[in-house]
Backbone bond lengths (Angstrom), bond angles and torsions (degrees), N, CA, C in turn:
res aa  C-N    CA-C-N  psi(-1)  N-CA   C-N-CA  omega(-1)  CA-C   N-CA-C  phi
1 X - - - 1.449 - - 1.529 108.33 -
2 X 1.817 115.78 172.92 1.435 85.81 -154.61 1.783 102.78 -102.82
3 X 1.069 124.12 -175.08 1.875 93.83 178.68 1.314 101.91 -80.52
4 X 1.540 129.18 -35.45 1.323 117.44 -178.46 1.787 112.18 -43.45
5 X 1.396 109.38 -53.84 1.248 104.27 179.15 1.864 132.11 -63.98
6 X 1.020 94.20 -19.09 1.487 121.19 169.14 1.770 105.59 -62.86
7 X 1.364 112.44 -52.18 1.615 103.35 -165.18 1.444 100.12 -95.11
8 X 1.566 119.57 -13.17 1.622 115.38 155.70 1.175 125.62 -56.88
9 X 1.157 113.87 -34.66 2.142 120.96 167.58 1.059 74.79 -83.67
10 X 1.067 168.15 -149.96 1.726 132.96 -52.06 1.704 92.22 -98.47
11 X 1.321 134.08 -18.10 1.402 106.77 167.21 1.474 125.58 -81.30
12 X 1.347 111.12 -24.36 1.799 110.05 147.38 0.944 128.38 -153.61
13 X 1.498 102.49 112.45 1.523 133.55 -155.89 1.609 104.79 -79.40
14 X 0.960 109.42 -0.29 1.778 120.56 -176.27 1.279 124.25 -89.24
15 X 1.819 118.60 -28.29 1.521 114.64 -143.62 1.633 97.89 -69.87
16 X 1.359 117.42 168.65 1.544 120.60 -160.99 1.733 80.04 -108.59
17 X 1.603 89.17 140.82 1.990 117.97 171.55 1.652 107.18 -51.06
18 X 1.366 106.78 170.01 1.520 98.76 -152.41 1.860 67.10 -138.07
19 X 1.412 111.99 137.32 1.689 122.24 159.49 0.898 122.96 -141.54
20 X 1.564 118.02 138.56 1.454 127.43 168.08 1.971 117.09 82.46
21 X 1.794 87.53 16.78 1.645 98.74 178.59 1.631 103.99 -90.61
22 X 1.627 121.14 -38.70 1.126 133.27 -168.13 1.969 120.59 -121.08
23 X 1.084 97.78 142.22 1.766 104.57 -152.50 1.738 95.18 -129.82
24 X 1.530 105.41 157.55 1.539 106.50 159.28 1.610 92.67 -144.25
25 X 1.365 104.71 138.60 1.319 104.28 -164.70 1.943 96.44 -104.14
26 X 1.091 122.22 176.81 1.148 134.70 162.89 1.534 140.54 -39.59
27 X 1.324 107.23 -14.65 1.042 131.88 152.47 1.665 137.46 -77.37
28 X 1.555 105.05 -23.68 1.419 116.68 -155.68 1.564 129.43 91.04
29 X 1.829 99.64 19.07 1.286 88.65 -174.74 1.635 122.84 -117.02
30 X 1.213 109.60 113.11 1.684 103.67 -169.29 1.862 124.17 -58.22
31 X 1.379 106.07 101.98 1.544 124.16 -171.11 1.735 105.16 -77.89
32 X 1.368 102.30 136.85 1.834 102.09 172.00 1.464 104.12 -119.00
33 X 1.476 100.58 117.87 1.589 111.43 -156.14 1.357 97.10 -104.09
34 X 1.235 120.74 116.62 1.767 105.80 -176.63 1.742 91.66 -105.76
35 X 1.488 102.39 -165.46 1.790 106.35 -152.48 1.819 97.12 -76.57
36 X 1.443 114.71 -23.95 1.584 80.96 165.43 1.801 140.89 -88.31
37 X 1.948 88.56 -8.04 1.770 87.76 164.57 1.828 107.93 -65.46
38 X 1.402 99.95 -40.34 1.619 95.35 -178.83 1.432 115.20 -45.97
39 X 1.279 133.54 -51.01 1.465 151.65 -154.10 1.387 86.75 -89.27
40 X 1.209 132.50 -47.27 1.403 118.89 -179.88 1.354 130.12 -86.72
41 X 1.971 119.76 5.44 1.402 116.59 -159.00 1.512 111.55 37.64
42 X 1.353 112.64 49.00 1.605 112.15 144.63 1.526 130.88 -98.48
43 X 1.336 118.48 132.06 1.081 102.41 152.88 1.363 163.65 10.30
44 X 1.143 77.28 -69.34 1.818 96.15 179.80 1.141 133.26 106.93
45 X 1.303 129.66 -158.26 1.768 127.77 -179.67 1.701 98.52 -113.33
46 X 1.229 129.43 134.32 1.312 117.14 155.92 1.438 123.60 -61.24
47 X 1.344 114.62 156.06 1.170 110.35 -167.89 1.821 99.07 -118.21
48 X 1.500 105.37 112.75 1.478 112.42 -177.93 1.388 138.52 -79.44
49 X 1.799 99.67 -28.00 1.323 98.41 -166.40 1.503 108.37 -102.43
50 X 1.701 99.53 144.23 1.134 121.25 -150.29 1.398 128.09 -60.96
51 X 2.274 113.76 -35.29 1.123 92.50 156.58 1.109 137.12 -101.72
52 X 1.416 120.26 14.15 1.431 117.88 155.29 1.644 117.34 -55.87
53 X 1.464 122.32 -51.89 1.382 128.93 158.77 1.652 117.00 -15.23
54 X 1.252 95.47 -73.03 1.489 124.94 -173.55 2.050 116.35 -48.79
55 X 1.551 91.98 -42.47 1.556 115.76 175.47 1.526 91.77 -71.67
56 X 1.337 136.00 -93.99 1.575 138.57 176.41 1.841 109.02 -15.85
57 X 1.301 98.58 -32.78 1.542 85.98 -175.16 1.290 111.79 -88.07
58 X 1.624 124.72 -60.51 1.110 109.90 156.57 1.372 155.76 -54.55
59 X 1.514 116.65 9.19 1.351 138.33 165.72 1.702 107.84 -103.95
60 X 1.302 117.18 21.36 1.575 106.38 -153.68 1.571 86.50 -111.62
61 X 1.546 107.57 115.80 1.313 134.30 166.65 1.584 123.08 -112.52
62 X 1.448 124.59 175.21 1.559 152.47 123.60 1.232 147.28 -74.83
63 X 1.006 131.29 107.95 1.618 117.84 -160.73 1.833 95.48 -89.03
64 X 0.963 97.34 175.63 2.039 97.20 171.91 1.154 121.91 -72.15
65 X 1.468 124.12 -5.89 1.562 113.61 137.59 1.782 149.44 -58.37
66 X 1.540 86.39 -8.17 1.089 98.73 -158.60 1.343 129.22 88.29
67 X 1.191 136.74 -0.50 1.496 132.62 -179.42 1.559 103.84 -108.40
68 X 1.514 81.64 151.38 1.831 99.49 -152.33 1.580 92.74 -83.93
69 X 1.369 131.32 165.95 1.292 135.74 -177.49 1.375 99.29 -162.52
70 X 1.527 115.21 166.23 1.620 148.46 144.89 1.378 112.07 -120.17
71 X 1.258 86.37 104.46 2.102 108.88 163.08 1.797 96.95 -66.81
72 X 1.486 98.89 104.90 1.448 120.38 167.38 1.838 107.37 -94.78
73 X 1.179 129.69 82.29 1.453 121.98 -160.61 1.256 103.62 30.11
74 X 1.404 126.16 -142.59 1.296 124.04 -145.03 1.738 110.57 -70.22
75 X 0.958 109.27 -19.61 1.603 119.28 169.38 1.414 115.91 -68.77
76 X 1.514 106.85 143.70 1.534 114.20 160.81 1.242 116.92 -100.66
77 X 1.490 145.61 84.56 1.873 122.67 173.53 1.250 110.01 -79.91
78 X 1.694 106.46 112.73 1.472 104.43 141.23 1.203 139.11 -21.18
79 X 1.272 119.42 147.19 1.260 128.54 -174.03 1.537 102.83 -123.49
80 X 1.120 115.86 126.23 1.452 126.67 177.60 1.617 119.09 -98.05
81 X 1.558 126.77 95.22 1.149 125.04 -155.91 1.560 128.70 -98.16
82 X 1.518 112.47 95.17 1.571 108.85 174.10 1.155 102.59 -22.44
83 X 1.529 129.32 -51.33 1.696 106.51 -151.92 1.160 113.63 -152.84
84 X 1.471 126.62 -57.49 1.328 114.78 163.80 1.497 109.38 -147.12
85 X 1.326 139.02 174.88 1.443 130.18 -168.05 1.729 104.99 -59.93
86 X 1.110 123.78 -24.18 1.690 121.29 -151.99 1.801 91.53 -148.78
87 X 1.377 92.40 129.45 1.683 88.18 165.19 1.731 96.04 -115.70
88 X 1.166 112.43 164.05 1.529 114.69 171.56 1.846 100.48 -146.40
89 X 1.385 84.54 156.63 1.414 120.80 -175.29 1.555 117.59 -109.58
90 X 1.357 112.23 164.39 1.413 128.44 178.13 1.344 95.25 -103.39
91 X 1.314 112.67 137.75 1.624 140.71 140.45 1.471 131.64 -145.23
92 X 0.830 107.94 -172.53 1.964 136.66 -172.12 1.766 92.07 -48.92
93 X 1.657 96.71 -55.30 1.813 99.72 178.67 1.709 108.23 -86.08
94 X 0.849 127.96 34.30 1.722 137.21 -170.84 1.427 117.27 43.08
95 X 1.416 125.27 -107.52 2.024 93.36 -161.77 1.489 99.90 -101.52
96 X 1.068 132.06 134.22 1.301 138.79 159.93 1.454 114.58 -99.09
97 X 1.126 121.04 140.07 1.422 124.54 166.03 1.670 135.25 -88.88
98 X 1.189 126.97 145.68 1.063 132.46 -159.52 1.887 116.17 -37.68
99 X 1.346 108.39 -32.87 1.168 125.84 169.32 1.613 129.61 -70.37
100 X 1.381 105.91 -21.79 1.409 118.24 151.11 1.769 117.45 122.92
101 X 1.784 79.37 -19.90 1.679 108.87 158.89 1.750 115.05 -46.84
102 X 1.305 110.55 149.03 1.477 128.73 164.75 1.998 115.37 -63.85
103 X 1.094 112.41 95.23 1.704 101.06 167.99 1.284 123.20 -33.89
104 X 1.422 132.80 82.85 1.675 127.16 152.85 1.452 105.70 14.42
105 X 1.262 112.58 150.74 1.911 113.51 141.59 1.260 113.84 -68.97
106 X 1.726 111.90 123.20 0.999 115.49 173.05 1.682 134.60 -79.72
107 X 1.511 96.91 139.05 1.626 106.93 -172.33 1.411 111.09 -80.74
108 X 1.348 106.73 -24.12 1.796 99.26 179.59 1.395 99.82 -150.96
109 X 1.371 102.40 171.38 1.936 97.15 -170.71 2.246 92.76 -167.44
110 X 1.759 102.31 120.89 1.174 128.43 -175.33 1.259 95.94 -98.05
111 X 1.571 103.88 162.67 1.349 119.31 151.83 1.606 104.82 -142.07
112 X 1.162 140.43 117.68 1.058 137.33 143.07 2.093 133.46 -36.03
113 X 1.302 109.31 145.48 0.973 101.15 -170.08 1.742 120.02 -61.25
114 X 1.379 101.30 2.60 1.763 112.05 -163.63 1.507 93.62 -115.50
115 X 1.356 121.79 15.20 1.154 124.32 173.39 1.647 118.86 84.45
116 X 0.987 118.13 20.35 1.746 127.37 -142.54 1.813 71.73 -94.88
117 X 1.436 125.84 172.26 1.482 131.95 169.60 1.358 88.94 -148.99
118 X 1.590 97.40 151.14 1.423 104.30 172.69 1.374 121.12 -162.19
119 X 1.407 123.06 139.74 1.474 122.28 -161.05 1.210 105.96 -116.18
120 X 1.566 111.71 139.32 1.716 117.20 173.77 1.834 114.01 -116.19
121 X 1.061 102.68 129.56 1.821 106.57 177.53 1.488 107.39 -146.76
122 X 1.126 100.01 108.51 1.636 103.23 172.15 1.774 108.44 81.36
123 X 1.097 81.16 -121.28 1.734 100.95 174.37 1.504 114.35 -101.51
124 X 1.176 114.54 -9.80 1.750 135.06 174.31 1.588 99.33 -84.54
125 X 2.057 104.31 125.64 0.914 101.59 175.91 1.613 94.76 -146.51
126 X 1.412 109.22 122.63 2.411 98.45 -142.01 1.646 77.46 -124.17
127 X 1.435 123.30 152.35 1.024 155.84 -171.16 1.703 84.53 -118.24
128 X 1.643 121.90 114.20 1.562 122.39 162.30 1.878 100.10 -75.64
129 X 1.676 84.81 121.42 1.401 106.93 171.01 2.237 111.23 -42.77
130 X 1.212 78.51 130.51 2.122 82.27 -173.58 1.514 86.49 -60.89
131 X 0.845 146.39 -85.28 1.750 131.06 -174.13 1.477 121.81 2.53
132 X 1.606 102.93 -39.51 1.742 99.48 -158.54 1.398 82.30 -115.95
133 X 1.661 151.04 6.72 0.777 128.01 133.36 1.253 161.90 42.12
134 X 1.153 104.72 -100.68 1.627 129.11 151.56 1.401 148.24 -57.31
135 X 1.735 92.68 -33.30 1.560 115.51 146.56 2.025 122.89 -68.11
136 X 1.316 89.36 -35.58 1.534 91.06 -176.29 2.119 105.52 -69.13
137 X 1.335 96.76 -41.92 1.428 105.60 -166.14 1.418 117.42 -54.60
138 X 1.802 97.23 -23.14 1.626 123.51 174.64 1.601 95.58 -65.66
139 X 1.596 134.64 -13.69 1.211 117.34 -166.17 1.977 108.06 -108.63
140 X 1.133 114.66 6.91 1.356 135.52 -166.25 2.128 80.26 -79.27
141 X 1.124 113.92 141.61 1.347 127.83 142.52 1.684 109.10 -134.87
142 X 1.279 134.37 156.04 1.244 174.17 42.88 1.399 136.28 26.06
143 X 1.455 122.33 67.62 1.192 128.28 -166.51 1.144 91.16 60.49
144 X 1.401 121.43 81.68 1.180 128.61 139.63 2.101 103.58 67.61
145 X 1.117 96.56 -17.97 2.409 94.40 -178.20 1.304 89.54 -115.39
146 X 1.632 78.84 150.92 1.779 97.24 168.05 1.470 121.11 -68.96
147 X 1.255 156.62 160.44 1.204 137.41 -52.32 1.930 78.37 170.46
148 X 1.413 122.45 116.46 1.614 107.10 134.44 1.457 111.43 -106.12
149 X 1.268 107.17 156.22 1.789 110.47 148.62 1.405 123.47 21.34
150 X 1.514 89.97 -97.91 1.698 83.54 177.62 1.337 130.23 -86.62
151 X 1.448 120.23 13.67 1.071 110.41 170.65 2.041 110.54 -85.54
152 X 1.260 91.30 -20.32 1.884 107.41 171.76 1.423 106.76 -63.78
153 X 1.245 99.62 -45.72 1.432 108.40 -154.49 1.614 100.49 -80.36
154 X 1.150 124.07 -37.65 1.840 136.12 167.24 2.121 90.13 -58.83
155 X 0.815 121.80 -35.24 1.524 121.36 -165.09 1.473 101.05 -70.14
156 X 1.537 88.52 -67.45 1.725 79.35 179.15 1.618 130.24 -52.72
157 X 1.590 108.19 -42.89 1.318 106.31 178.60 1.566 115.04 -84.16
158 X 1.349 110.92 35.65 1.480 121.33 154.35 1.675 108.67 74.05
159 X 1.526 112.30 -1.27 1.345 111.37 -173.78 1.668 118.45 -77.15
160 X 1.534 118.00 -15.68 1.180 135.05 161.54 1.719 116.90 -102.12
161 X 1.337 103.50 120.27 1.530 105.82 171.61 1.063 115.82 -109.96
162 X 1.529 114.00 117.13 1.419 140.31 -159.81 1.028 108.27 -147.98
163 X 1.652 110.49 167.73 1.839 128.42 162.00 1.440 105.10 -94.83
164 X 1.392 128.29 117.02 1.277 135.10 168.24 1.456 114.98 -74.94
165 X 1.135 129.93 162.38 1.698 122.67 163.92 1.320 99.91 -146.66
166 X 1.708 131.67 171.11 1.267 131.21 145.21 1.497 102.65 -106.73
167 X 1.293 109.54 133.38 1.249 110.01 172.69 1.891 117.11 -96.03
168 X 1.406 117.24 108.47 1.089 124.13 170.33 1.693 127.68 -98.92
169 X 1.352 122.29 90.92 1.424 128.21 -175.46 1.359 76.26 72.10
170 X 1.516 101.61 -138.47 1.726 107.70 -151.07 1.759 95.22 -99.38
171 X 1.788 103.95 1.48 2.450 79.13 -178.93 1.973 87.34 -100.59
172 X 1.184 71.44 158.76 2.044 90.87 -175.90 1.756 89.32 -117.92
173 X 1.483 102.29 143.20 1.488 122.19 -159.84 2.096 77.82 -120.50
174 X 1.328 122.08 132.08 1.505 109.30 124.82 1.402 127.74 -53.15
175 X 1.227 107.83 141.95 1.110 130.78 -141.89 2.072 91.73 -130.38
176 X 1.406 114.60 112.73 1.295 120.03 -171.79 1.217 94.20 -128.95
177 X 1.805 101.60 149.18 1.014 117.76 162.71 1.575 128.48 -82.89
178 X 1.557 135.27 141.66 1.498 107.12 -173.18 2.170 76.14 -172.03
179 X 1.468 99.76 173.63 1.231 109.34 153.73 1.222 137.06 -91.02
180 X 1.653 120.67 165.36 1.818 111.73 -179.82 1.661 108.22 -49.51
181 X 1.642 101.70 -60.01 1.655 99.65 -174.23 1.715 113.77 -62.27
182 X 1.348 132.60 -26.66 1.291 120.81 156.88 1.292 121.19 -55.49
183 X 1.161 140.72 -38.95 1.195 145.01 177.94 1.674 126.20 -69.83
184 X 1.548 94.95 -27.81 1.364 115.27 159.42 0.869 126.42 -97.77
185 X 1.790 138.77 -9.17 1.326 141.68 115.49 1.269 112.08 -21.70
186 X 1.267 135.53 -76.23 1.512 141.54 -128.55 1.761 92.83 -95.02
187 X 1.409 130.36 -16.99 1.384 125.02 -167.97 1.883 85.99 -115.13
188 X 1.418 122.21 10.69 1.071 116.54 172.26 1.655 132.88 55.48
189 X 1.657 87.48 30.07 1.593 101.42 179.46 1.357 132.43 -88.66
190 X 1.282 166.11 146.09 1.462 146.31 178.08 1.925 109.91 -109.84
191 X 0.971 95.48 114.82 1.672 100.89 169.96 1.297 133.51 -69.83
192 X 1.381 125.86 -14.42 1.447 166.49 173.70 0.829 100.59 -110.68
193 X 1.808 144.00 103.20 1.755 114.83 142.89 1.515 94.10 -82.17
194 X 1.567 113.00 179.18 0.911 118.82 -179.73 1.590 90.13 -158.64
195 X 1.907 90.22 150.45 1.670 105.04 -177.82 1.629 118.60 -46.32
């Protein structure tokens, strides 16, 4: 956290939490939702400039509820989460996360029935950006072989009984089926804070 923001809480330790102003959508992209995206379940505006970005990221926490936040000096704003705290991406250096950070090795690895994948490490729990997708799905094996279509697609809808894996570089993760909010249940995260 940054020290500026550090000696803003201790000079007022009072100011009241801020919700449902700030969003990260499914992509990785931090949205500024003012009271009519709220009133309307919109989205929001992306938020472009860079060191505001940069401030949100490095202030970007959890409290022991689980709900994700940015310590704005003495303020906390919630973060209201399309999907999961961290999305990550594929590159040249393998998964990076939305924040710009390197993805951990992952300890566990979902797929949703809508195809959604998702990796847990530590306190990192990243929704793979739908873009990279298709590359990741290339990393699914099935008894041990790679994977077409319908043999995924028979997997998920339970009509094939098999051992799934994700294969990452050379460690292979089982590979479970579950939902976003189970998964954000079980890593004890909240997608909603609420006042």
């Amino acid at each position: 956290m940054d020290k500026l923001v550090l000696a803003a809480i201790a000079k007022w330790p009072d100011v009241p939490h801020c919700h449902g102003w700030l969003g990260l959508d499914a992509r990785g992209q931090w949205r500024m939702r003012d009271q009519r995206c709220q009133d309307l379940n919109l989205p929001g505006d992306i938020i472009r400039h860079s060191g505001l970005l940069q401030f949100i990221i490095r202030n970007y926490l959890h409290d022991e509820h689980g709900a994700w936040y940015f310590q704005n000096g003495p303020q906390r704003v919630y973060v209201d989460l399309a999907a999961t705290p961290y999305i990550a991406r594929t590159g040249a250096a393998g998964l990076t996360l939305h924040t710009g950070a390197s993805m951990p090795a992952p300890q566990q690895a979902w797929i949703t029935a809508e195809g959604q994948i998702l990796l847990h490490s530590g306190e990192i729990l990243a929704l793979i950006d739908d873009r990279d997708l298709a590359e990741v799905m290339a990393w699914i094996r099935i008894d041990a072989q790679a994977v077409d279509d319908e043999t995924l697609l028979a997997w998920l809808a339970g009509t094939v009984s098999a051992n799934a894996e994700l294969q990452i570089g050379s460690a292979r993760l089982p590979l479970k089926l579950a939902s976003l909010s189970a998964c954000m249940q079980e890593c004890g995260f909240i997608a909603q804070p609420q006042p």
